[in-house]
DRENVEXMAR-319220 format. One record per residue: residue in one letter; x, y, z of N, C-alpha, C in turn. Coordinates in steps of 0.02 Angstrom, whole numbers, plus 50000, padded with zeros to 5 digits. Each point is the difference from the previous one (the first is absolute). Layout:
! DRENVEXMAR-319220
AXYZXYZXYZ ...
END
This chain:
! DRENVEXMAR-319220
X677584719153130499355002550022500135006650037 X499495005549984500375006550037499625000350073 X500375002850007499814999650114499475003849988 X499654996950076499255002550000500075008450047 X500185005849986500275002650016499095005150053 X499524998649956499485003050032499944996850076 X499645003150064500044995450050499444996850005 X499435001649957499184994549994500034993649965 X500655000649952500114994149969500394996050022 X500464999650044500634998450042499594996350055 X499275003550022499644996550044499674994249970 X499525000149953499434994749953500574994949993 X500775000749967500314995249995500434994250073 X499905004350039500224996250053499314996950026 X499425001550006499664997850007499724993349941 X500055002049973499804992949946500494997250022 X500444999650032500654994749992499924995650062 X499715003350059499674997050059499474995249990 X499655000549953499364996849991500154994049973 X500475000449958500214994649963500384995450036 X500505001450052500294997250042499404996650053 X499745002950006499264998350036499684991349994 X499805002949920499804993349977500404995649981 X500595002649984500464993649995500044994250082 X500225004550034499884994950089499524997650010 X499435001449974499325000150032499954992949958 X500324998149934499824993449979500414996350007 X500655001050047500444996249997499804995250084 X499315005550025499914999550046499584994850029 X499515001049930499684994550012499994991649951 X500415000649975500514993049988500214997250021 X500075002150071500604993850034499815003850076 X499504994250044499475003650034500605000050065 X500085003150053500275001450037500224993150064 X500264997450014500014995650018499734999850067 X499824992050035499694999350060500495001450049 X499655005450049500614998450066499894994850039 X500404996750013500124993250067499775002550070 X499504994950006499595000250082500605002350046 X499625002550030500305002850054500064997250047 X500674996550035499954993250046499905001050064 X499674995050040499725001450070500475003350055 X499975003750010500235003050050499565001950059 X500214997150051499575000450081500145007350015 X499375001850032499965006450034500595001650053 X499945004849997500815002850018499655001950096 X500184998850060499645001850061500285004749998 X499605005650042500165006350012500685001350039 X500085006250004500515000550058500204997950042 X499364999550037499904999950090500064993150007 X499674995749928500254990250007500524998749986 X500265004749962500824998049962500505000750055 X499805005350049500395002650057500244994250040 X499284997250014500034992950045500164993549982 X500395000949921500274992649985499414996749965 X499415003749972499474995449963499985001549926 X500114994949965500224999149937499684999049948 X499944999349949499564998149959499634996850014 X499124997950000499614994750009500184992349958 X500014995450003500014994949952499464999249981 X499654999549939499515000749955500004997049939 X499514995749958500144998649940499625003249945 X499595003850028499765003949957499395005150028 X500145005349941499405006750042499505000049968 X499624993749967499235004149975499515001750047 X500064996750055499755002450050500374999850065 X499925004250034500405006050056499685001850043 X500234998350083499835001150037500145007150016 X499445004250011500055007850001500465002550018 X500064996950084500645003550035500784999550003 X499794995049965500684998649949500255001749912 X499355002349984500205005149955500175007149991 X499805001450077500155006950014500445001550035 X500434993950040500714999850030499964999950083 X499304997850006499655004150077500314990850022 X500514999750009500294993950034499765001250061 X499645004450021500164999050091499354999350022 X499524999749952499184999350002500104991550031 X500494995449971500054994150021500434999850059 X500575001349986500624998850028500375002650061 X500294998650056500045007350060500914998749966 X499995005749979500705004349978500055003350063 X499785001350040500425000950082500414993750030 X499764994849991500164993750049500764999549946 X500184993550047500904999550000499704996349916 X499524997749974500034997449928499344999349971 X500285004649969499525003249951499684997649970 X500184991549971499774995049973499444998550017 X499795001950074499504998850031499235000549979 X499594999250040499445003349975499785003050065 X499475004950021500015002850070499544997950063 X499654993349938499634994550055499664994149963 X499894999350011499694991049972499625000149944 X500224996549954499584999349901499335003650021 X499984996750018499085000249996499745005650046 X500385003550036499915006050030500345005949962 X500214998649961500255005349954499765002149921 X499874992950017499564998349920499355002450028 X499565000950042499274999850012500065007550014 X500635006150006500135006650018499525004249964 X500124997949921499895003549954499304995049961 X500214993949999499204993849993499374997250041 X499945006750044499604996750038499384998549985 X499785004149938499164997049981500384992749972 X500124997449962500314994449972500104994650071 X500644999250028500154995450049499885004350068 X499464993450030499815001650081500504998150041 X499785003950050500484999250078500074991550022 X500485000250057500024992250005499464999250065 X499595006549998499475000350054499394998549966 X499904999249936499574999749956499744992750021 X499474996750003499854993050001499944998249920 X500334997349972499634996149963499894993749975 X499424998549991499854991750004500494993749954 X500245005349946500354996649958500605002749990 X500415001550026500755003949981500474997149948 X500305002549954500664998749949500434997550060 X500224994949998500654998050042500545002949976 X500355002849970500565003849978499855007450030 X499295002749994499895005250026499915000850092 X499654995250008499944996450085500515002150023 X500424996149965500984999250023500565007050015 X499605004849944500335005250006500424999349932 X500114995649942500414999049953499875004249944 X499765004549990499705003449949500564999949927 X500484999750042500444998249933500134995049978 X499684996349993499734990449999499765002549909 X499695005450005499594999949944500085008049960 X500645004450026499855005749978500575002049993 X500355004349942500545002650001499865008050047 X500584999650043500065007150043500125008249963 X500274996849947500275006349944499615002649943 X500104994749931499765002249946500004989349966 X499725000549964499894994149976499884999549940 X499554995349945499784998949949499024998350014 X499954998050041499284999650002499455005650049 X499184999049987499925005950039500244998350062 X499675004150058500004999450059500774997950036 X500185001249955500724998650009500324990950027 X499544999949956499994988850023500714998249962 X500104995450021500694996249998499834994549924 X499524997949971499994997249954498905001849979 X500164997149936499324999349996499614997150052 X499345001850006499484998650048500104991649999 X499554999549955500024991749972500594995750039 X500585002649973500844998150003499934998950086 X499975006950030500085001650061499564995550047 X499325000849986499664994350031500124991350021 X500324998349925499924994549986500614999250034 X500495003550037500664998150005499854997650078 X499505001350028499884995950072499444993949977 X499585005549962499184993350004500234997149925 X500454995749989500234995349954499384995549982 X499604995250034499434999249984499455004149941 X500155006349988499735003149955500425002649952 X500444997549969500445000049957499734999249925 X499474997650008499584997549934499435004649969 X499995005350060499425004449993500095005549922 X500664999549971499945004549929499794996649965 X499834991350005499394996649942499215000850015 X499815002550051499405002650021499575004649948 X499404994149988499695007549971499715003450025 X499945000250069499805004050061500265006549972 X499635008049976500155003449970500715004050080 X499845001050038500295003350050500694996350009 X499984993149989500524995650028500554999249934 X499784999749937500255000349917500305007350015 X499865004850015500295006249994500425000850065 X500124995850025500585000350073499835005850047 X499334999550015499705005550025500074997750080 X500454998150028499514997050077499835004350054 X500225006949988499625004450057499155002449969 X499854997449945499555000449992499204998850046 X500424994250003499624995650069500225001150061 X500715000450027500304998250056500255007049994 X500095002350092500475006650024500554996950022 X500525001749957500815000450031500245001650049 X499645002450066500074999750073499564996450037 X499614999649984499554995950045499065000949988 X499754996550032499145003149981499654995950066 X499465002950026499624994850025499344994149994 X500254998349928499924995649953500304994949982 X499744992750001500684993249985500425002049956 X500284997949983500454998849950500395008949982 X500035003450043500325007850008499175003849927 X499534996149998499495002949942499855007750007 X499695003149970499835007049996499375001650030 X499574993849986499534999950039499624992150010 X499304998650013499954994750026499904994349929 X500234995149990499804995949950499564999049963 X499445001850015499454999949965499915008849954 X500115004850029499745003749997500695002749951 X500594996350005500605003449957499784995549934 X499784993349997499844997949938499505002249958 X499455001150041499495003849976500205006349970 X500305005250009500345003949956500034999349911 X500184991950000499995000549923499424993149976 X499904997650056499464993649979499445001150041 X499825004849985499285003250053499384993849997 X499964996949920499644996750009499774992150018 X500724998650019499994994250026500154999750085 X500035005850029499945001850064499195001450031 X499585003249961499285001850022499484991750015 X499925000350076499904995050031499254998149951 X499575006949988499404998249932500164995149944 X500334998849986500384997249932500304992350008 X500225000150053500514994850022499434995950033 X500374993550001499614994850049500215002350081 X499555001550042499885001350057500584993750040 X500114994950008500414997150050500985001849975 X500055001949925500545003349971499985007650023 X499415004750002500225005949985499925005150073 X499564995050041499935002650072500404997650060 X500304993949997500414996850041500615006350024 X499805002150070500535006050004500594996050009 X500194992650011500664994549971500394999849972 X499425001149924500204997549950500005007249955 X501004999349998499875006849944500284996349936 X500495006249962500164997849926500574995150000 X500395001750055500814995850020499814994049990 X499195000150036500034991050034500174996849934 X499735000249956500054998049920500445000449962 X500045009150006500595001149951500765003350019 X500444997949960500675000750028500085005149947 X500095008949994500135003949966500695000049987 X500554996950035500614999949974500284992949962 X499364996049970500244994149982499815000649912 X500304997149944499765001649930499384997149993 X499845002149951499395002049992499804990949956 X500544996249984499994993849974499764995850071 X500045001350053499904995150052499685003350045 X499275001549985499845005950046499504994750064 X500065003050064499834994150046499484997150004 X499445006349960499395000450011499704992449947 X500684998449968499584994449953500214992450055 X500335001350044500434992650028499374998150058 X499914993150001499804996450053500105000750047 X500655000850023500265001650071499835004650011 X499875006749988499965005050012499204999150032 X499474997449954499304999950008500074996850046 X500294993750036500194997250068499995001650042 X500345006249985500425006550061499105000450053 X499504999349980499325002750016499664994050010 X499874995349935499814993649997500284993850017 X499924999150073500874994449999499454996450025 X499124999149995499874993649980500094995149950 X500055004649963500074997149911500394992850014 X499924994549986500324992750008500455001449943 X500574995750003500734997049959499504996249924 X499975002049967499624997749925500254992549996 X500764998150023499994991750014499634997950048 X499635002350036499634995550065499134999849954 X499955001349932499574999349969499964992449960 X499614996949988499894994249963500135001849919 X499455005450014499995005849907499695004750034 X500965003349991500055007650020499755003249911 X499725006550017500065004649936500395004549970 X500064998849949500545000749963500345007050001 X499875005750012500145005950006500125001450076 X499704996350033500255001550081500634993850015 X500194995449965500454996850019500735003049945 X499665004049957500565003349962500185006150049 X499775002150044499915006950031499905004149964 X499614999149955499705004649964499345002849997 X500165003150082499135004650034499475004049933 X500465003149970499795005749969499774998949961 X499964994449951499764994449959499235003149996 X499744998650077499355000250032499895006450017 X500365002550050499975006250031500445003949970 X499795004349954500485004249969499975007150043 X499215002350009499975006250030499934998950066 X500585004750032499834997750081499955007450034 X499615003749932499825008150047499365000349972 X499995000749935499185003249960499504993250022 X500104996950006499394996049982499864997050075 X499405004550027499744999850059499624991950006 X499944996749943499644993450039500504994150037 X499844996750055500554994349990499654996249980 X500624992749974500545001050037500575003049954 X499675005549949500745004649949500104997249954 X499394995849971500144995549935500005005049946 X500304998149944500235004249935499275004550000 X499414995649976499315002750005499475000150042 X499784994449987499614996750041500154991149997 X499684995050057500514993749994499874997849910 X499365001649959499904994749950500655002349929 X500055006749978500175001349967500974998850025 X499995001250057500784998250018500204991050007 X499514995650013500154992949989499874999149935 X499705003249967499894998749907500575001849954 X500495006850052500545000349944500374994949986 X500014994550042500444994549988499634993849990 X499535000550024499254994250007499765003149935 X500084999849945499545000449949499384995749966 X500174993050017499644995549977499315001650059 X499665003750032499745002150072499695007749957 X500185000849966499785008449982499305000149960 X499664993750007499125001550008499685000950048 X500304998350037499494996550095499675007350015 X500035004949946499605006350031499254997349986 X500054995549951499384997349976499644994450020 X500304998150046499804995850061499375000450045 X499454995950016499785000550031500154997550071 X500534996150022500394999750079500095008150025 X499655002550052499885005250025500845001350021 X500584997850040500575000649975500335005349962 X499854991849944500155001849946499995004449968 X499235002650001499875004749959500365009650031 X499945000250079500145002550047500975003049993 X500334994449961500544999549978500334998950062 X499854996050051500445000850078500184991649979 X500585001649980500424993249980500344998650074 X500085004450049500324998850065499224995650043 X499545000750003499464997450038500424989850000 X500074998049920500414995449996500714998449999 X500335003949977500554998249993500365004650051 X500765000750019500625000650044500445002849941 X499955008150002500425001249956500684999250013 X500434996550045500614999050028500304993649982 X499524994150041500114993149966499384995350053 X500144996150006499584996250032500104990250006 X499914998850025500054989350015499564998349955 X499535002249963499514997949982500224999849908 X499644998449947500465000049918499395004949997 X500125005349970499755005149964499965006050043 X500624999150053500005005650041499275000850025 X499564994450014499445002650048500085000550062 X499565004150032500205001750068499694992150031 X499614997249990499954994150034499904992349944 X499674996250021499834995049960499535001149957 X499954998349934499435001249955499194997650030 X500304995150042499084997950009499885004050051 X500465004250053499925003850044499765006449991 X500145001949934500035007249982499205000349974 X499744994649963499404998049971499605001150034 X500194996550058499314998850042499815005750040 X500515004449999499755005650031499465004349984 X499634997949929499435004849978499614994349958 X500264991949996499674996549977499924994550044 X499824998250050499864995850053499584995949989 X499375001249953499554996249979500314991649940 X500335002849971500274993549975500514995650020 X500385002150080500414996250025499484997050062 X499475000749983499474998050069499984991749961 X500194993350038499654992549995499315000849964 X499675002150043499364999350001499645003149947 X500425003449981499425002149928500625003249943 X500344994149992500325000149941500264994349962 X499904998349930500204995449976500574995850036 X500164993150001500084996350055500985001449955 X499884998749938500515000549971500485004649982 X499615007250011500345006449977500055002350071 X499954997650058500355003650045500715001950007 X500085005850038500775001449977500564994450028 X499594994950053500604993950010500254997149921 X499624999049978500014994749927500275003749956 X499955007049975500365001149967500625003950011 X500485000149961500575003849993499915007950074 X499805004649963499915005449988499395004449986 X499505005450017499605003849973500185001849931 X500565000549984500375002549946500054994749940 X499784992150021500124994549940499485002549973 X499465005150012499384999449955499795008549985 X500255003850059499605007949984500935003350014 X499925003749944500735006650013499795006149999 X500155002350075499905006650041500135006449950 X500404999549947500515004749971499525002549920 X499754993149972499644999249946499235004350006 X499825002149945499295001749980499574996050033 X499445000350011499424994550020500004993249942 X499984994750046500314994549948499534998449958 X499965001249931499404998349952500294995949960 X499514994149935499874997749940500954995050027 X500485000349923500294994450012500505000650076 X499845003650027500525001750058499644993950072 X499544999749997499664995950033500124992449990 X499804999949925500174991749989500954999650007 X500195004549993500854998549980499974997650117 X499615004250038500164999450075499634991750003 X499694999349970499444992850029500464995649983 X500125001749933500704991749978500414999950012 X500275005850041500724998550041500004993850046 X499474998750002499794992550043499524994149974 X499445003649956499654995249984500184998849907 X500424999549995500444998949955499734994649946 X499624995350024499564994549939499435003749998 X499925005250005499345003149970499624999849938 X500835001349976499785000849896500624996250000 X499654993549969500364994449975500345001149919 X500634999450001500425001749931499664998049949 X499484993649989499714999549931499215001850015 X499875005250028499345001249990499785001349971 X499234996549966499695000149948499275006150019 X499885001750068499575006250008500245001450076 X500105008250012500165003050057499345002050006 X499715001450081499715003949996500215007850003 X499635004849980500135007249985500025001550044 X499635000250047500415001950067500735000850011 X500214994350007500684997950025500555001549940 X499624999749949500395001649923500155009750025 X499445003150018500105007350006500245000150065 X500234996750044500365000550067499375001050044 X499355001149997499655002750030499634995750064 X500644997850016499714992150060499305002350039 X500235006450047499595002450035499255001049972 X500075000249945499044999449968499724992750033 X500404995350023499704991950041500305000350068 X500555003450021500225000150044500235005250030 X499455004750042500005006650009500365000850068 X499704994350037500344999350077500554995249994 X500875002949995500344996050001500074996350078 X499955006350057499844999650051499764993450036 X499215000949958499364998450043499904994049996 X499554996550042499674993850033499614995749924 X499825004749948499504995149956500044994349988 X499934995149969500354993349983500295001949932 X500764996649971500245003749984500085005049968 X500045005750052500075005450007499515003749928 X499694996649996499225002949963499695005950013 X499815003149955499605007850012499154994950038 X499744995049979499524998050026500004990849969 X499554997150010499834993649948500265000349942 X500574995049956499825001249933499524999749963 X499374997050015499605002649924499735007250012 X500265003150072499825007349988500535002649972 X500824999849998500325003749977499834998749914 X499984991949969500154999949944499385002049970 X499205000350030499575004049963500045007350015 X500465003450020500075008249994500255000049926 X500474995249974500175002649957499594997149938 X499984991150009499754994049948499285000450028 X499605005849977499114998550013499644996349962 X499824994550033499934992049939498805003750019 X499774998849900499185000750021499844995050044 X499575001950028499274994050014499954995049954 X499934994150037499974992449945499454996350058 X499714995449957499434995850017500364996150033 X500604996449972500374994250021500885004250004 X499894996850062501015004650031500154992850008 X500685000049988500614997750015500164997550090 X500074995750033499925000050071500515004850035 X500504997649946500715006150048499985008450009 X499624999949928499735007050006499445003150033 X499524995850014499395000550041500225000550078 X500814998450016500234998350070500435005150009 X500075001449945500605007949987500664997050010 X499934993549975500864996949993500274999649959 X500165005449970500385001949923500654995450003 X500305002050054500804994849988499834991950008 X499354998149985500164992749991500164998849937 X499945005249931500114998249948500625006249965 X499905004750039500605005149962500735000650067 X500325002449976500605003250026499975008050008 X500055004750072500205002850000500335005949973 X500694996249983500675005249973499954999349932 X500314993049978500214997849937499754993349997 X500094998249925500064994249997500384995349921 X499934994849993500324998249926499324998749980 X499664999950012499144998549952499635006349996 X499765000049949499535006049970499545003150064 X499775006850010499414999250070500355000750053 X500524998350011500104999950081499904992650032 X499944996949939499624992650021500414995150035 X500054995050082500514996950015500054994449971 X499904998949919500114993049973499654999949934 X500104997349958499484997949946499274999750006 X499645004249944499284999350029499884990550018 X500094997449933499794993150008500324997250067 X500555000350029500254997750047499715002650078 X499695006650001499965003050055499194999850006 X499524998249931499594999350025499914992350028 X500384995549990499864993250007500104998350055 X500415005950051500194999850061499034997950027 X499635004049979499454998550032499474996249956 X500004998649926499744996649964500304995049946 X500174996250059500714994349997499574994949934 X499164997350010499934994949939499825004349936 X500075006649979499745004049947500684998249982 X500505002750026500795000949975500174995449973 X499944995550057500214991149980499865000049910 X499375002149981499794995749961500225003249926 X500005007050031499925005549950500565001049955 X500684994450037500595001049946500084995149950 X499234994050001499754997449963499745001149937 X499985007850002499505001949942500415005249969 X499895001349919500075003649969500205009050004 X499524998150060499825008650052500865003550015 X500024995550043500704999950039500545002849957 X500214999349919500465002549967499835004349957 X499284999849985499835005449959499775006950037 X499684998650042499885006550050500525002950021 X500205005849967500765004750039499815000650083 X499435001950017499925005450060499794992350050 X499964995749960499484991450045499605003150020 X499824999250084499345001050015499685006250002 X500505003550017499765009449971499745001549923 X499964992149965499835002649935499054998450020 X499964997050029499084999149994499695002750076 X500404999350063499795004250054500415006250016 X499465003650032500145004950034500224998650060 X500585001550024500464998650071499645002250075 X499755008249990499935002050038499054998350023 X499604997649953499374999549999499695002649963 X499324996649969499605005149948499134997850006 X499684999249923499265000750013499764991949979 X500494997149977499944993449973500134994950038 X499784994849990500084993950028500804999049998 X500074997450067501064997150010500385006449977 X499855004350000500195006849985500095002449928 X499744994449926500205002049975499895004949973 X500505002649945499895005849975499445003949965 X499454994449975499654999349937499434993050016 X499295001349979499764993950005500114993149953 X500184996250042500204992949971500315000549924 X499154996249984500295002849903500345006149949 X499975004050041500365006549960500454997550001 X500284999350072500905001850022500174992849946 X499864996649987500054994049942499935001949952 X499575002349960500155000449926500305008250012 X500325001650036500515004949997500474997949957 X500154994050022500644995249972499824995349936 X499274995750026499814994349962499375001849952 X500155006449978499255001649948499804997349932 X500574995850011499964996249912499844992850014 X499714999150062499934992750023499134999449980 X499944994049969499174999149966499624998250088 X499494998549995499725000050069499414994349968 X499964997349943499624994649981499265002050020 X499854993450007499104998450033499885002450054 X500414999150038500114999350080499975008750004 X499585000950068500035005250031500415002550043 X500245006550018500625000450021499535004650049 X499605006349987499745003950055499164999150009 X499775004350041499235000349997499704992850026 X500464994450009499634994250050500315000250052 X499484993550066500464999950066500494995049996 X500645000250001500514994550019499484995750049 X500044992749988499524997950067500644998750043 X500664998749976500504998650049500165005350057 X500115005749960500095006050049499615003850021 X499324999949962499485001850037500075006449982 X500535002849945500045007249974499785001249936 X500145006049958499844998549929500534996149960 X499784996949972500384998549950500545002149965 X500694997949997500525005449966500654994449996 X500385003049963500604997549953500274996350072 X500014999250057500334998450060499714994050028 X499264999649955499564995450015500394992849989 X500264999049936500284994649987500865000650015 X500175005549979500805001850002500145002750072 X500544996649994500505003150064500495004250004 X499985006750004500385004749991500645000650011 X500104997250064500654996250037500494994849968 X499494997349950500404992249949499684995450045 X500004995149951499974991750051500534997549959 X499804992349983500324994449979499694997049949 X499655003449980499354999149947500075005049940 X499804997149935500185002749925499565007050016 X500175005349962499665005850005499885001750080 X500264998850047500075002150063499174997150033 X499724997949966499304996450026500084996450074 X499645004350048499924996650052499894993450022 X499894994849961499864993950003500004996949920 X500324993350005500314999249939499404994649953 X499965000849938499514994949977499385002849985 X499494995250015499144999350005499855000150066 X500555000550050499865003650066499595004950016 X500325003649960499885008749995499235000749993 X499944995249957499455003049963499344996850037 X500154992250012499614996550056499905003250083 X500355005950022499825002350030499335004250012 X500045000349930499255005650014499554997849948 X499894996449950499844997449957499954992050040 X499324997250000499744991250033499734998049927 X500424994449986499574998249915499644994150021 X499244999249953499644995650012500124993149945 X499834994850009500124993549955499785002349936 X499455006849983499735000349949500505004849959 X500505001950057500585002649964499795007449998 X499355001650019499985008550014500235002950061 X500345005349993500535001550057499305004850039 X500065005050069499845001850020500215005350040 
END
């Protein structure tokens, strides 16, 4: 190659040759990235001259992220008297040397204050502070949390807190690390430091007045902010004690309730700030005894003023009580306090006074709807139990629809038994029998139960017996005779087949005059020569009719003929020798 002998070309070629060398490093450069240099190991500040002079040596230190100024700047003598025979020294007391340069921070020991740091009191400031350089701020000797907990061990538990201040190991949050004149070293007064973040369970408007005004009673009394948040005090018995130490031992109860012998206040009283009524029930008493009292979650529909009122405390002891149903007193006691009229002798059924029975409760429940239809009869037969007899052949509807009180309005009251009035006034309100020429005597007397029942019975009607049997009670020679006759097995209804029971327009009540109610049955019977109507019986002195000769009842005689033979007929018929009758 011939030499570059020009000197412009001698230049371009040395220069291209740089460039190229250039990029060759430049990628060798970034291939293989430069390696990490190794930390730079702790080394303590070096003291100045004037400390080194006097024999003062390195600080002992474990670390500088944070650094006490005057010891980062070598000013050893800001602490230390480097005049005196040892230098080691400091040039007067912690806390007078420390307060030189801290005096807004830590007060004089002329300072009063109500609550002082005992480490700070003491003068120990290095109880809690590295003098040099450290790892935490303020130059603390361990974490806050750490540091705290290393005297008040009792709060050791406070990083399971979900107390947001106490979870974040915050405790000067609350508390000054020298002192305050506030319990517990606080920042300010208890109420007014909680309120900060729970404004609204502090405003005495909001809160129940004996909780939120008691200048007593602050948040401590309740709550323990350094305890987890799993066992917080505000839910424990004892604690509510702390105030309520009437509250009785739930064993000195007969029947204690069940949530106060569990100590389980809150059950009941959940809110013990917002909810200004007492005594701090969840709602109000009805809806808070209903969350667990469900079978009770009509009584809004109650007419017991109470009841309806929802003041389940007027009766009951939400705690426990001697009495079974947690009443505050005896059931007949509690009664009579607004019903006096039916525990009065004198004007109350002799039998339903509350001596005789059980309970107010064997018959009316305080808790229930107004007691209507079968709820009534299910209360009456809790006692009168043969009411409705197992083979009854007719109930009355009444008692069939539970509806006792339609006969027996005053369970109370004086009536005879316990009657809205007379029975033939109750049973014609409902059974309005017409006007009849001829009544019945029992009915004319309004003595319905001489022939019916009441409730029930096994005979058709209500009836206490067989017609044939029950009328014979009073028409003993008809009966007698009547099972003599034909009547007796062919008649389904017997004597209800030809009279009317209750009374009517006919003679002996029957249904029908004489001869009808007969050839009702006997219309195919010839009636011969002989007259049957339209003459006078001379015997009976009536008209003439099928009864004239026959006995309806039966006799002992063919065809039921009242008299047997040419008797019959010689009764009313005198024959002469000439053999013409008359």
């Amino acid at each position: 190659m011939p030499a570059l002998r020009h000197p412009h070309l001698r230049m371009i070629a040395i220069f291209t040759v740089l460039v190229a060398v250039g990029i060759i490093l430049s990628t060798c450069n970034r291939a293989a990235p430069a390696p990490t240099p190794s930390p730079t190991p702790f080394v303590a500040p070096t003291p100045p001259p004037v400390a080194a002079e006097v024999g003062l040596g390195p600080a002992p230190v474990d670390s500088l992220e944070f650094v006490h100024q005057p010891f980062g700047d070598g000013a050893c003598g800001v602490c230390h008297d480097l005049q005196g025979p040892d230098p080691t020294k400091l040039w007067g007391s912690v806390q007078a040397v420390c307060r030189d340069c801290h005096w807004q921070d830590v007060p004089s020991e002329n300072t009063d204050l109500s609550y002082p740091h005992k480490p700070f009191q003491q003068g120990n400031c290095l109880d809690c502070h590295f003098p040099h350089a450290g790892g935490q701020p303020k130059l603390l000797k361990s974490p806050i949390t750490e540091l705290c907990n290393g005297c008040h061990e009792d709060h050791q538990q406070t990083i399971d807190q979900e107390h947001p201040s106490m979870a974040a190991g915050e405790c000067n949050l609350c508390h000054v690390g020298h002192g305050s004149d506030n319990v517990a070293l606080l920042r300010r007064p208890v109420a007014e430091l909680c309120g900060t973040c729970h404004s609204d369970q502090i405003d005495p408007e909001l809160g129940y007045p004996e909780h939120a005004k008691d200048p007593d009673l602050v948040c401590t009394t309740c709550h323990d902010p350094h305890d987890p948040v799993a066992v917080p005090a505000v839910m424990s018995k004892a604690t509510c004690e702390t105030c309520h130490d009437q509250l009785q031992d739930p064993d000195a109860y007969s029947t204690p309730h069940t949530p106060y012998k569990q100590g389980q206040c809150q059950d009941c009283h959940p809110s013990f700030h917002k909810n200004p009524d007492a005594p701090l029930l969840l709602f109000n008493q009805e809806p808070t005894c209903n969350s667990c009292h469900e079978d009770h979650g009509q009584v809004i529909h109650q007419t017991h003023p109470e009841i309806s009122a929802g003041e389940c405390l007027l009766c009951h002891d939400g705690h426990g009580s001697n009495q079974p149903k947690l009443l505050i007193k005896s059931e007949s006691d509690i009664c009579q306090n607004c019903h006096s009229e039916p525990f009065d002798e004198k004007h109350t059924f002799k039998e339903h006074t509350a001596g005789k029975l059980p309970a107010c409760s064997t018959c009316h429940s305080p808790h229930q709807p107004q007691t209507t239809g079968a709820n009534v009869a299910e209360a009456c037969t809790s006692c009168h139990d043969d009411l409705i007899k197992s083979n009854s052949a007719s109930v009355h509807k009444p008692v069939s629809d539970g509806e006792c009180k339609e006969c027996h309005p005053q369970f109370h009251g004086t009536q005879p038994q316990k009657l809205a009035a007379v029975p033939d006034g109750i049973c014609s309100s409902c059974h309005e029998l017409p006007a009849v020429t001829v009544s019945h005597d029992p009915v004319a007397q309004g003595e319905c139960d001489v022939c019916h029942v009441p409730h029930s019975s096994t005979q058709p009607a209500l009836l206490q017996a067989s017609a044939a049997r029950l009328c014979g009670e009073c028409h003993a020679q008809q009966a007698a005779s009547f099972n003599h006759t034909a009547h007796a097995s062919q008649l389904e209804s017997q004597c209800a087949a030809c009279h009317q029971p209750h009374g009517g327009d006919n003679a002996a009540m029957l249904k029908a005059r004489t001869n009808t109610l007969c050839e009702s049955c006997h219309e195919d019977l010839p009636h011969g020569f002989h007259p049957v109507s339209g003459v006078t019986d001379p015997l009976r002195n009536e008209e003439l009719s099928c009864v004239s000769c026959h006995s309806p009842h039966g006799s002992d005689n063919v065809a039921d003929l009242r008299i047997g033979g040419d008797a019959l007929c010689l009764s009313c018929h005198n024959f002469r020798s000439s053999g013409t009758g008359k």
